[in-house]
ROMAR-828796 format. One record per atom (N, C-alpha, C): atom name; residue number from 1; x negated, y negated, z. Coordinates in steps of 0.1 Angstrom, whole numbers, plus 2048, in hexadecimal, padded with zeros to 3 digits. Layout:
BEGIN
{atome=CA; num=NUM; c1=X; c2=Y; c3=Z} $
...
***
This chain:
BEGIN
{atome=N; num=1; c1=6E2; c2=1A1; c3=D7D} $
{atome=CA; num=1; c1=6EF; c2=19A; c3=D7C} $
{atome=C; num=1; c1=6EF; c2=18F; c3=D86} $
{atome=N; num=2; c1=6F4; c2=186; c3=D82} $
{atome=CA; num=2; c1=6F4; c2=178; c3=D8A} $
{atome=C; num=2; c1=704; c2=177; c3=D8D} $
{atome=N; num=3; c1=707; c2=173; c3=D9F} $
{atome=CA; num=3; c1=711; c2=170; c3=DA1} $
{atome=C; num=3; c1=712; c2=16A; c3=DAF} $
{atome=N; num=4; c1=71D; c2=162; c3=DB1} $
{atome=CA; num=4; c1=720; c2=15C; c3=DBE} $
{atome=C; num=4; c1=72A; c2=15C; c3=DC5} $
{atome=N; num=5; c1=72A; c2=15B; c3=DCF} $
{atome=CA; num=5; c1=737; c2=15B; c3=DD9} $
{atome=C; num=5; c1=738; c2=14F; c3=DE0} $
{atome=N; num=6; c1=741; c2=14B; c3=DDF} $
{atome=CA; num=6; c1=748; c2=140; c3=DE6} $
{atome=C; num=6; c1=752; c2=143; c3=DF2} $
{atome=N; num=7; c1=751; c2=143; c3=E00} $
{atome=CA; num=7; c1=756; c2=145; c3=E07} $
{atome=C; num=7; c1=75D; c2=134; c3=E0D} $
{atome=N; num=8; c1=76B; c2=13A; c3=E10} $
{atome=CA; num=8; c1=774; c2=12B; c3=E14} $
{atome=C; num=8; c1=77F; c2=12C; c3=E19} $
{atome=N; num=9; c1=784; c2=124; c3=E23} $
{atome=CA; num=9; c1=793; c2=126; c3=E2A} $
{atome=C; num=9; c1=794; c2=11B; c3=E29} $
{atome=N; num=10; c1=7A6; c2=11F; c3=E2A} $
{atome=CA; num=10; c1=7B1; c2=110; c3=E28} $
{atome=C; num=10; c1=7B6; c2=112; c3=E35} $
{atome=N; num=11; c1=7B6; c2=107; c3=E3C} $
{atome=CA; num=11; c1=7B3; c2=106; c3=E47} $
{atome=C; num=11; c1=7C7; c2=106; c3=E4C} $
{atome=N; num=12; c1=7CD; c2=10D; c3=E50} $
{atome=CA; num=12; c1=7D8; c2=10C; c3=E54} $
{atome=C; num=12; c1=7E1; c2=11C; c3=E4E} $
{atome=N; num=13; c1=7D5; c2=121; c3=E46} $
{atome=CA; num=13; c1=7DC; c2=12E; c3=E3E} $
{atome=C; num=13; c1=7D5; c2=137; c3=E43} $
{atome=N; num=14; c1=7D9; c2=146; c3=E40} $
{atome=CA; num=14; c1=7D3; c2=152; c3=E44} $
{atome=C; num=14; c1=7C9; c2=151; c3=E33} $
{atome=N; num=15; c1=7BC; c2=156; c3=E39} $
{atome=CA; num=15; c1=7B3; c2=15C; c3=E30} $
{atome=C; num=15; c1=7BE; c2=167; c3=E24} $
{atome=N; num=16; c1=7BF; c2=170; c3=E2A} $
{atome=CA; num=16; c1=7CA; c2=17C; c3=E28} $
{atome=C; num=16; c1=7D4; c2=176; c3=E1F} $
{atome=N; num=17; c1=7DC; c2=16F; c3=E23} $
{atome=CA; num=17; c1=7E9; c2=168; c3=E18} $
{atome=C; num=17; c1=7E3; c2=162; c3=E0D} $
{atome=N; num=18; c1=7D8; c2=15A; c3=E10} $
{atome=CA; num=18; c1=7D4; c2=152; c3=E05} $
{atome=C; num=18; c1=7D0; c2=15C; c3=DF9} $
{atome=N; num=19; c1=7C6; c2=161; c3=E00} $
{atome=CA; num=19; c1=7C6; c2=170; c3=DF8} $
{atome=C; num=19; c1=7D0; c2=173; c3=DED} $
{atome=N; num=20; c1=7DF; c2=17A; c3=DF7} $
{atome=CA; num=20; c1=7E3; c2=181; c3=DEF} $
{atome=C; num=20; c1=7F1; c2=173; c3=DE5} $
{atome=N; num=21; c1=7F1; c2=169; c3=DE9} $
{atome=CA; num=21; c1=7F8; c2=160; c3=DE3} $
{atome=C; num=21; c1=7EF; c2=15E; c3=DD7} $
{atome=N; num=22; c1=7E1; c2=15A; c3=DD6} $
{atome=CA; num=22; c1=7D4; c2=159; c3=DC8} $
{atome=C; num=22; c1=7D9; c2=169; c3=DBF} $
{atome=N; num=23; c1=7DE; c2=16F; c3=DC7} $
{atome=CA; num=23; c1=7DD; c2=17A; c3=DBE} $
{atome=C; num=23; c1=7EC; c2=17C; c3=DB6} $
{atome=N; num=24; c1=7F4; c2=178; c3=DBD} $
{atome=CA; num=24; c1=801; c2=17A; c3=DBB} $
{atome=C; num=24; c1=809; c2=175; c3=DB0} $
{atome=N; num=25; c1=803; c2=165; c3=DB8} $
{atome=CA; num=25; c1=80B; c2=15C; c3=DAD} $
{atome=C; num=25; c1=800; c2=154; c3=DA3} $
{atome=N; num=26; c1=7F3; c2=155; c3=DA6} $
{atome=CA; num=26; c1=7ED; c2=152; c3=D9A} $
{atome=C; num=26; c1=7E0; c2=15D; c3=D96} $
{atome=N; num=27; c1=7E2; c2=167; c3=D9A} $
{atome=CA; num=27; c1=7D9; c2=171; c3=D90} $
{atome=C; num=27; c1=7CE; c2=173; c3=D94} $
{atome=N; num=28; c1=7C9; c2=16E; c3=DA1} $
{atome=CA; num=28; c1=7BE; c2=167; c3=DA0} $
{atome=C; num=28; c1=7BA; c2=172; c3=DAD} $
{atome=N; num=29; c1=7AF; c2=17A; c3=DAB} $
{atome=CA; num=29; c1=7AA; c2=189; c3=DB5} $
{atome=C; num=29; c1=7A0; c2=181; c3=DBB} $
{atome=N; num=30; c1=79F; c2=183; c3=DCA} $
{atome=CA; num=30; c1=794; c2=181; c3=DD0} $
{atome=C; num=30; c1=796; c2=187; c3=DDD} $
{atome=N; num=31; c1=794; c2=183; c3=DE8} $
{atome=CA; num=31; c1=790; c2=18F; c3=DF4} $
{atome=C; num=31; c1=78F; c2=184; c3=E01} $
{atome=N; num=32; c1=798; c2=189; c3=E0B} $
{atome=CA; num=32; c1=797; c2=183; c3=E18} $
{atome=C; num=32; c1=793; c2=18C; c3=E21} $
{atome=N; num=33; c1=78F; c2=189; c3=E2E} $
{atome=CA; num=33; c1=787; c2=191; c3=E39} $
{atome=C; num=33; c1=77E; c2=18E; c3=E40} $
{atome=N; num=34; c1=776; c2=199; c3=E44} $
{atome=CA; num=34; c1=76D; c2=195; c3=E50} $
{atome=C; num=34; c1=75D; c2=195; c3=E48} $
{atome=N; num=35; c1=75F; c2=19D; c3=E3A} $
{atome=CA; num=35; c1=755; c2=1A4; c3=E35} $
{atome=C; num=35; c1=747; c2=1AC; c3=E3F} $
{atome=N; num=36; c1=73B; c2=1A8; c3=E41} $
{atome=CA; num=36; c1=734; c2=1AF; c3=E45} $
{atome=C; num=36; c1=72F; c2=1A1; c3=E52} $
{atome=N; num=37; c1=733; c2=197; c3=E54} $
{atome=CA; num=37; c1=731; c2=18C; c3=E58} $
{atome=C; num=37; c1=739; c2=186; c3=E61} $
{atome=N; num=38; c1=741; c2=190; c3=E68} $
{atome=CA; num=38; c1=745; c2=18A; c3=E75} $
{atome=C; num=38; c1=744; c2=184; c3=E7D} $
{atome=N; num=39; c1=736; c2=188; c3=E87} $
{atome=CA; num=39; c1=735; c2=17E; c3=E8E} $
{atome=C; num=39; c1=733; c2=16D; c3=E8A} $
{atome=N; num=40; c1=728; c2=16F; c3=E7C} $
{atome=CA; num=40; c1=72D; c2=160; c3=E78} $
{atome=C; num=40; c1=739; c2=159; c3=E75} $
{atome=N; num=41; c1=742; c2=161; c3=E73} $
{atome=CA; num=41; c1=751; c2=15D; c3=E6F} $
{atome=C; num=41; c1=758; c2=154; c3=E7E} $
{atome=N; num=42; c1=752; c2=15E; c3=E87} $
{atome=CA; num=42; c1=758; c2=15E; c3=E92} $
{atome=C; num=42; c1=753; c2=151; c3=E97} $
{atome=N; num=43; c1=747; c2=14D; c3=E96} $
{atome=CA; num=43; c1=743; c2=143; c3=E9E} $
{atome=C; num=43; c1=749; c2=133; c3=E90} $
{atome=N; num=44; c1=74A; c2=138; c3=E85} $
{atome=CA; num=44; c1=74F; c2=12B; c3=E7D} $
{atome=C; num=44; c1=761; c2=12B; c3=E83} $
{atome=N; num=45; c1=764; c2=133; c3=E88} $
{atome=CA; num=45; c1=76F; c2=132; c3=E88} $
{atome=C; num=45; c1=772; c2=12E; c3=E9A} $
{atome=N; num=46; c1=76C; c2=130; c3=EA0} $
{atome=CA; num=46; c1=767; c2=12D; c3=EAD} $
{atome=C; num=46; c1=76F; c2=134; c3=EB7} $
{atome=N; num=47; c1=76F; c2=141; c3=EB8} $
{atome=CA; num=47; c1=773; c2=14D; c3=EBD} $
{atome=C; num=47; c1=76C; c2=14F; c3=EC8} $
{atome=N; num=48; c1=770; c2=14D; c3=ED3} $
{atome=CA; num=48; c1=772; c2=14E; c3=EE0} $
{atome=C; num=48; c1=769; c2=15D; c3=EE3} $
{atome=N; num=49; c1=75E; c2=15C; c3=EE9} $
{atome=CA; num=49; c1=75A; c2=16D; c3=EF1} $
{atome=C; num=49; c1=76B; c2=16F; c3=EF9} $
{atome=N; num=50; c1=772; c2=16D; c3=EFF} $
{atome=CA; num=50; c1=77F; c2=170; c3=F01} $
{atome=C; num=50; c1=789; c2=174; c3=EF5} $
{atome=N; num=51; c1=789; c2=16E; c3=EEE} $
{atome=CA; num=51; c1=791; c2=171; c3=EE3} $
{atome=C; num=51; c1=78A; c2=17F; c3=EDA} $
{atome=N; num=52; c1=77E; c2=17D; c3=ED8} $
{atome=CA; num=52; c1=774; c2=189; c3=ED4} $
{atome=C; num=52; c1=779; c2=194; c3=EDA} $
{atome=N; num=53; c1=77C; c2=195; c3=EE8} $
{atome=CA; num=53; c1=77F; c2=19F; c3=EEF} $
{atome=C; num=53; c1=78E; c2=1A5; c3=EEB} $
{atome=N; num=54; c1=795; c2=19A; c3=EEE} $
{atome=CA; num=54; c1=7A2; c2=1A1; c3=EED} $
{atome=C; num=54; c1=7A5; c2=1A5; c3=EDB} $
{atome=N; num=55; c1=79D; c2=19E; c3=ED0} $
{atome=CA; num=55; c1=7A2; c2=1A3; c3=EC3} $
{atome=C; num=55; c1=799; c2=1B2; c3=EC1} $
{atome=N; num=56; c1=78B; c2=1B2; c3=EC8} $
{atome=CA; num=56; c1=787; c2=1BE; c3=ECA} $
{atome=C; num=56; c1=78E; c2=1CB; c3=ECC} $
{atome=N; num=57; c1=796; c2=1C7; c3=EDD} $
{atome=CA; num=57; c1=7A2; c2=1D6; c3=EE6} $
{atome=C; num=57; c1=7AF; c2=1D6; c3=EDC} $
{atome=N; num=58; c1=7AD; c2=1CD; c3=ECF} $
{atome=CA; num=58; c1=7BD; c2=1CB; c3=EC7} $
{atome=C; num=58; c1=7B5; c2=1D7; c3=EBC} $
{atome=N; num=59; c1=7AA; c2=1D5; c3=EB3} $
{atome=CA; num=59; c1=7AA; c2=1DD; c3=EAC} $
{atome=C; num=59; c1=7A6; c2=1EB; c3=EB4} $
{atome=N; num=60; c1=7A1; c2=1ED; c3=EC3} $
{atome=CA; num=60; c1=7A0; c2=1FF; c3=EC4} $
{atome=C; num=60; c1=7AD; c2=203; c3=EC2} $
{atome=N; num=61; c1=7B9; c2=1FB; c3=EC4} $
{atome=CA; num=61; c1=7C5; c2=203; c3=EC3} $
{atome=C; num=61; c1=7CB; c2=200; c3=EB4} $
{atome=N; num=62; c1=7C3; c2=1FC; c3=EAE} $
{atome=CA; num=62; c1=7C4; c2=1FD; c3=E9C} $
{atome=C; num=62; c1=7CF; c2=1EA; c3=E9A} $
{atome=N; num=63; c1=7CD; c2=1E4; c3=E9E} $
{atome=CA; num=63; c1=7D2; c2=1D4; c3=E9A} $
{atome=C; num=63; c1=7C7; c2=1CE; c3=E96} $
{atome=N; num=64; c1=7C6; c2=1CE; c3=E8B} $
{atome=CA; num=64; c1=7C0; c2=1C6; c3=E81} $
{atome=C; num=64; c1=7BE; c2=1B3; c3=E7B} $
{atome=N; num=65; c1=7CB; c2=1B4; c3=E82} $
{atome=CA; num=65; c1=7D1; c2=1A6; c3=E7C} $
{atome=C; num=65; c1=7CE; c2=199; c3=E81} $
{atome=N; num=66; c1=7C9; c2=19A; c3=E8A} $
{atome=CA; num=66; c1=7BC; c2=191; c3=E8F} $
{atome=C; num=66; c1=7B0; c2=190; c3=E91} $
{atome=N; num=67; c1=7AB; c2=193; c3=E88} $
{atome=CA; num=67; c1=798; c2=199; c3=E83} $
{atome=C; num=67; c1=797; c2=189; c3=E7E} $
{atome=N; num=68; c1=78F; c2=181; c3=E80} $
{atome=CA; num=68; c1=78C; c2=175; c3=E7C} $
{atome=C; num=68; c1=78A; c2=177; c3=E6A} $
{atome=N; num=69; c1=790; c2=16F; c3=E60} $
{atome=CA; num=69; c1=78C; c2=172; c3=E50} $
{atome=C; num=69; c1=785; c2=168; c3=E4F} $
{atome=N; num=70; c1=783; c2=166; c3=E40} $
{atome=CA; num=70; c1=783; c2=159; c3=E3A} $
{atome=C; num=70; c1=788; c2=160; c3=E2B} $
{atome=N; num=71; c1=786; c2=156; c3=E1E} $
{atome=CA; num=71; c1=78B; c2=159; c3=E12} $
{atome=C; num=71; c1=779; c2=15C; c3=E0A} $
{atome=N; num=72; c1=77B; c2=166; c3=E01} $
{atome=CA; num=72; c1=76D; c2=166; c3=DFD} $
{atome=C; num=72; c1=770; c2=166; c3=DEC} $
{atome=N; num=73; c1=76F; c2=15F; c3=DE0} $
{atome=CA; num=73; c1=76D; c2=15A; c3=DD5} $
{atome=C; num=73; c1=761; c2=162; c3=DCC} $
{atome=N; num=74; c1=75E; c2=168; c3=DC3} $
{atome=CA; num=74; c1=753; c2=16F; c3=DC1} $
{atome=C; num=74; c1=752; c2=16F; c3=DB2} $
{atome=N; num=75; c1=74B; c2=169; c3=DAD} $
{atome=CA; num=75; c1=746; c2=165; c3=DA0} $
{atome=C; num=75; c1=73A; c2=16C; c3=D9A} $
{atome=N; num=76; c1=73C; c2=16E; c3=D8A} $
{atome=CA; num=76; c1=731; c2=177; c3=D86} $
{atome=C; num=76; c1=72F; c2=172; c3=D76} $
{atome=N; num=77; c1=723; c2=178; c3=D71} $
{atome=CA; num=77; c1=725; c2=16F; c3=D62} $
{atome=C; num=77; c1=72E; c2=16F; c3=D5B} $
{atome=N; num=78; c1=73B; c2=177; c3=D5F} $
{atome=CA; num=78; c1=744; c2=174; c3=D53} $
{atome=C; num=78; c1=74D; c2=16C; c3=D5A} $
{atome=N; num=79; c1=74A; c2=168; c3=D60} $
{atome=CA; num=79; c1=756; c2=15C; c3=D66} $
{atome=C; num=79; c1=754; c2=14D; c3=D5B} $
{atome=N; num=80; c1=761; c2=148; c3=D5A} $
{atome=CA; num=80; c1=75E; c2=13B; c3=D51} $
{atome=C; num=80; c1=760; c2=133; c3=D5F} $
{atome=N; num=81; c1=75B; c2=124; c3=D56} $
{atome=CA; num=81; c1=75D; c2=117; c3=D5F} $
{atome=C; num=81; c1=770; c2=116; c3=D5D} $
{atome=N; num=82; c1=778; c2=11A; c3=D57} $
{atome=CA; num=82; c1=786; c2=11C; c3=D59} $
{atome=C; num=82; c1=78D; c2=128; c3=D63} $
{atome=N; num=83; c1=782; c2=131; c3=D6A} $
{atome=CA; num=83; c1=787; c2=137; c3=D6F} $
{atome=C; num=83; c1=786; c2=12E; c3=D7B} $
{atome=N; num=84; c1=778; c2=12A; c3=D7D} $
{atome=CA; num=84; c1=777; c2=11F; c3=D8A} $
{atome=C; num=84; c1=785; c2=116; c3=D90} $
{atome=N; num=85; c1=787; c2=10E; c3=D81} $
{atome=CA; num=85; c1=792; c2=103; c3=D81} $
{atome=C; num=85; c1=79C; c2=10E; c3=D87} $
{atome=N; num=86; c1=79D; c2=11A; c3=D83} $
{atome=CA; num=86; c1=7AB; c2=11C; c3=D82} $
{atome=C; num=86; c1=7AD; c2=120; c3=D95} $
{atome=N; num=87; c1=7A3; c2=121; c3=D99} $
{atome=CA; num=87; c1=7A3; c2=127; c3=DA9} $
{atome=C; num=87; c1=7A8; c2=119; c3=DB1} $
{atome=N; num=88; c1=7A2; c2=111; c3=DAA} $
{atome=CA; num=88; c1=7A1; c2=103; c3=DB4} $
{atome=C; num=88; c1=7AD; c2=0FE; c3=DB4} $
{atome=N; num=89; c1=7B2; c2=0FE; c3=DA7} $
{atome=CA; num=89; c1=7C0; c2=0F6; c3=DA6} $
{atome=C; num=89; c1=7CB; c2=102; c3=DAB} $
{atome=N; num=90; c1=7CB; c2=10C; c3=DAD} $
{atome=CA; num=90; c1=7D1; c2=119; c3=DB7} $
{atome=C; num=90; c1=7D0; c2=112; c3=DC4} $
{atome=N; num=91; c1=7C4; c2=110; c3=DC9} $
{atome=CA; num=91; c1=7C5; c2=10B; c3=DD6} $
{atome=C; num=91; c1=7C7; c2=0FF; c3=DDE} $
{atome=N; num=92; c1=7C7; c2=0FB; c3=DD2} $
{atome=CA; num=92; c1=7CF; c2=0EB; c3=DD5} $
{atome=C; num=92; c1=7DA; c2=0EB; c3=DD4} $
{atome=N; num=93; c1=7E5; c2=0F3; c3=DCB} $
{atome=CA; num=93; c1=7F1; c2=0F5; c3=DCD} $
{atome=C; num=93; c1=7FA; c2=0F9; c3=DD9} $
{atome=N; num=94; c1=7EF; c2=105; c3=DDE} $
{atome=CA; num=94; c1=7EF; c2=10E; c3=DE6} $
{atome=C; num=94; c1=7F3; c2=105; c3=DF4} $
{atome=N; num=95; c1=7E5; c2=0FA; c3=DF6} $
{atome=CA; num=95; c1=7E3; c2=0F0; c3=E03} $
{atome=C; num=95; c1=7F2; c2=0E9; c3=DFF} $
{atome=N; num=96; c1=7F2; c2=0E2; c3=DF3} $
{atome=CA; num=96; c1=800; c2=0D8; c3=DF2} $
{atome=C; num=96; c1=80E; c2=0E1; c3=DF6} $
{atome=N; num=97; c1=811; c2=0E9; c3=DF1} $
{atome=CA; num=97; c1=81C; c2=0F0; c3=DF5} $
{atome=C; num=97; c1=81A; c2=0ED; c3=E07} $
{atome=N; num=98; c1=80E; c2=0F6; c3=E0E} $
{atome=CA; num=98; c1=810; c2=0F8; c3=E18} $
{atome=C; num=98; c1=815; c2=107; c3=E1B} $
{atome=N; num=99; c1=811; c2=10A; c3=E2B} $
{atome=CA; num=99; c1=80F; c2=11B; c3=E2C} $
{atome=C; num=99; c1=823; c2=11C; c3=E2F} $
{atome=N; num=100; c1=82A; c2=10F; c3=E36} $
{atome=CA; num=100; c1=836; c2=118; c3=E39} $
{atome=C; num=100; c1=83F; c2=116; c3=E2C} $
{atome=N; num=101; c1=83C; c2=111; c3=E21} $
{atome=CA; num=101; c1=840; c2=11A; c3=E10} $
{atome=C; num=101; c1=83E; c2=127; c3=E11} $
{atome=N; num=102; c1=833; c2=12E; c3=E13} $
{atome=CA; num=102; c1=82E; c2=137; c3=E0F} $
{atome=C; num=102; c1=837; c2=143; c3=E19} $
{atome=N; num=103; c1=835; c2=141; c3=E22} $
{atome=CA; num=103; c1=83A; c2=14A; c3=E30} $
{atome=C; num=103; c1=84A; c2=151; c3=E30} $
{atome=N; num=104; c1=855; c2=14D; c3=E29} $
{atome=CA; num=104; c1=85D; c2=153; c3=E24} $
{atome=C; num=104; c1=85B; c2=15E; c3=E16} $
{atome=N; num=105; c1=852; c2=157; c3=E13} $
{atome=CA; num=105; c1=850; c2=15F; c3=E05} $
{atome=C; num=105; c1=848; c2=169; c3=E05} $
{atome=N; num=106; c1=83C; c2=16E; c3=E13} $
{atome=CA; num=106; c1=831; c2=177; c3=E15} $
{atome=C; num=106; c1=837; c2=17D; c3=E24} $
{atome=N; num=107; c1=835; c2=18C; c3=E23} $
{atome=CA; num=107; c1=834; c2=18C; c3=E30} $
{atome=C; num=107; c1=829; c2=195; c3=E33} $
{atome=N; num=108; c1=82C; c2=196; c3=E43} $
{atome=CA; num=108; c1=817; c2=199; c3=E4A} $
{atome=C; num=108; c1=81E; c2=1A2; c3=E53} $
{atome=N; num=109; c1=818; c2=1AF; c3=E4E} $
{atome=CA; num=109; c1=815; c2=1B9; c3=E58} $
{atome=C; num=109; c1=809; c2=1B4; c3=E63} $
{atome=N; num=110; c1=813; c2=1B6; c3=E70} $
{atome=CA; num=110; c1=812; c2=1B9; c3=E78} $
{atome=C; num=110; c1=804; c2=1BF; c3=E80} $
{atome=N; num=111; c1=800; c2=1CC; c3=E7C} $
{atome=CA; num=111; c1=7F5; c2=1D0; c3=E7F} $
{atome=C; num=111; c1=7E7; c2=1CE; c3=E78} $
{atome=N; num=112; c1=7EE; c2=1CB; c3=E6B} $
{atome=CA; num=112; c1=7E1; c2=1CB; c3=E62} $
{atome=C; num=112; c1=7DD; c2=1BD; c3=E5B} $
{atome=N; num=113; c1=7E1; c2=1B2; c3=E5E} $
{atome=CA; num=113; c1=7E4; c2=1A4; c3=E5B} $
{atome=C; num=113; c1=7E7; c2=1A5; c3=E4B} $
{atome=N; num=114; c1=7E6; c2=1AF; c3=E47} $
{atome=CA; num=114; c1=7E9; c2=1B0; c3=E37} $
{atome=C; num=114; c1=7F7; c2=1AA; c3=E36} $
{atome=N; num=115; c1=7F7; c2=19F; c3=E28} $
{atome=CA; num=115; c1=803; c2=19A; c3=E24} $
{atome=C; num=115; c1=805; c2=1A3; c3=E18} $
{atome=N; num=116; c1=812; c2=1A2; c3=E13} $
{atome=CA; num=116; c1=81B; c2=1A5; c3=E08} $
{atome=C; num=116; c1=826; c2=19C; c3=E09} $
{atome=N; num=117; c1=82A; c2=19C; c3=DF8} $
{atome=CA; num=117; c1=830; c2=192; c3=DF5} $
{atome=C; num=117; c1=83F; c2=199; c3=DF9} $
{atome=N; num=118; c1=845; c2=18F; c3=DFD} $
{atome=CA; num=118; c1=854; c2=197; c3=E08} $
{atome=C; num=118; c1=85D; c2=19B; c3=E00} $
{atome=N; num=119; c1=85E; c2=19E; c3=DF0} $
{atome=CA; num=119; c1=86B; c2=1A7; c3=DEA} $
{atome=C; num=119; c1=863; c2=1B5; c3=DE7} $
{atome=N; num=120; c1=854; c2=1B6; c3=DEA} $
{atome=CA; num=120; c1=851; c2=1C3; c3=DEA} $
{atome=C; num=120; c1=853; c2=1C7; c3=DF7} $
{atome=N; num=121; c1=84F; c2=1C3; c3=E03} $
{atome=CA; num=121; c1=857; c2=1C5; c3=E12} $
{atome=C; num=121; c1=869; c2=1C3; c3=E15} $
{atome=N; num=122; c1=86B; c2=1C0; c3=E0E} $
{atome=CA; num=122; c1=879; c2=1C1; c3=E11} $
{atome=C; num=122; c1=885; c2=1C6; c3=E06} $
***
């Protein structure tokens, strides 16, 4: 089986929201996080041996919500070239809106940086 991953952040959004906003309001499943590649995450993201530390002593007490992500995209032979279009022009809506659109309408637990869209939280 042939398939690819495209890994990408919008640079002003949570990995996490974008996520669950692709999924929400356009259908569209893919996956944010650390995956198995942290430390390179960490250094594209330019994470501090200080900062490393303190998001380290955050998750022994279970805070999750600042694990450095990115967005990860994952393609396989049954993907069409319309599923492609259909991601890109998601995230170009996504960037045009802008993240404080989005921030009334998602909210983020606290410990776990996990968003939900806010009339299931509230």
């Amino acid at each position: 089986q042939v398939g690819h991953v495209i890994p990408f952040d919008i640079k002003g959004f949570d990995g996490k929201l974008v996520a669950e906003i692709l999924a929400n309001e356009y259908g569209i499943g893919l996956r944010a996080g650390a995956f198995c590649t942290y430390e390179y995450i960490r250094k594209l993201k330019q994470i501090s041996d200080a900062e490393d530390q303190r998001i380290g002593a955050e998750v022994e007490r279970g805070i999750t919500r600042n694990i450095p992500s990115i967005i990860r995209a994952s393609f396989a032979m049954y993907n069409t070239i319309d599923d492609c279009d259909r991601l890109v022009t998601a995230c170009r809506e996504i960037v045009g809106r802008g993240v404080d659109f989005y921030r009334p309408r998602y909210q983020l637990d606290q410990r776990s940086g996990d968003w939900q869209p806010a009339s299931v939280v509230g």
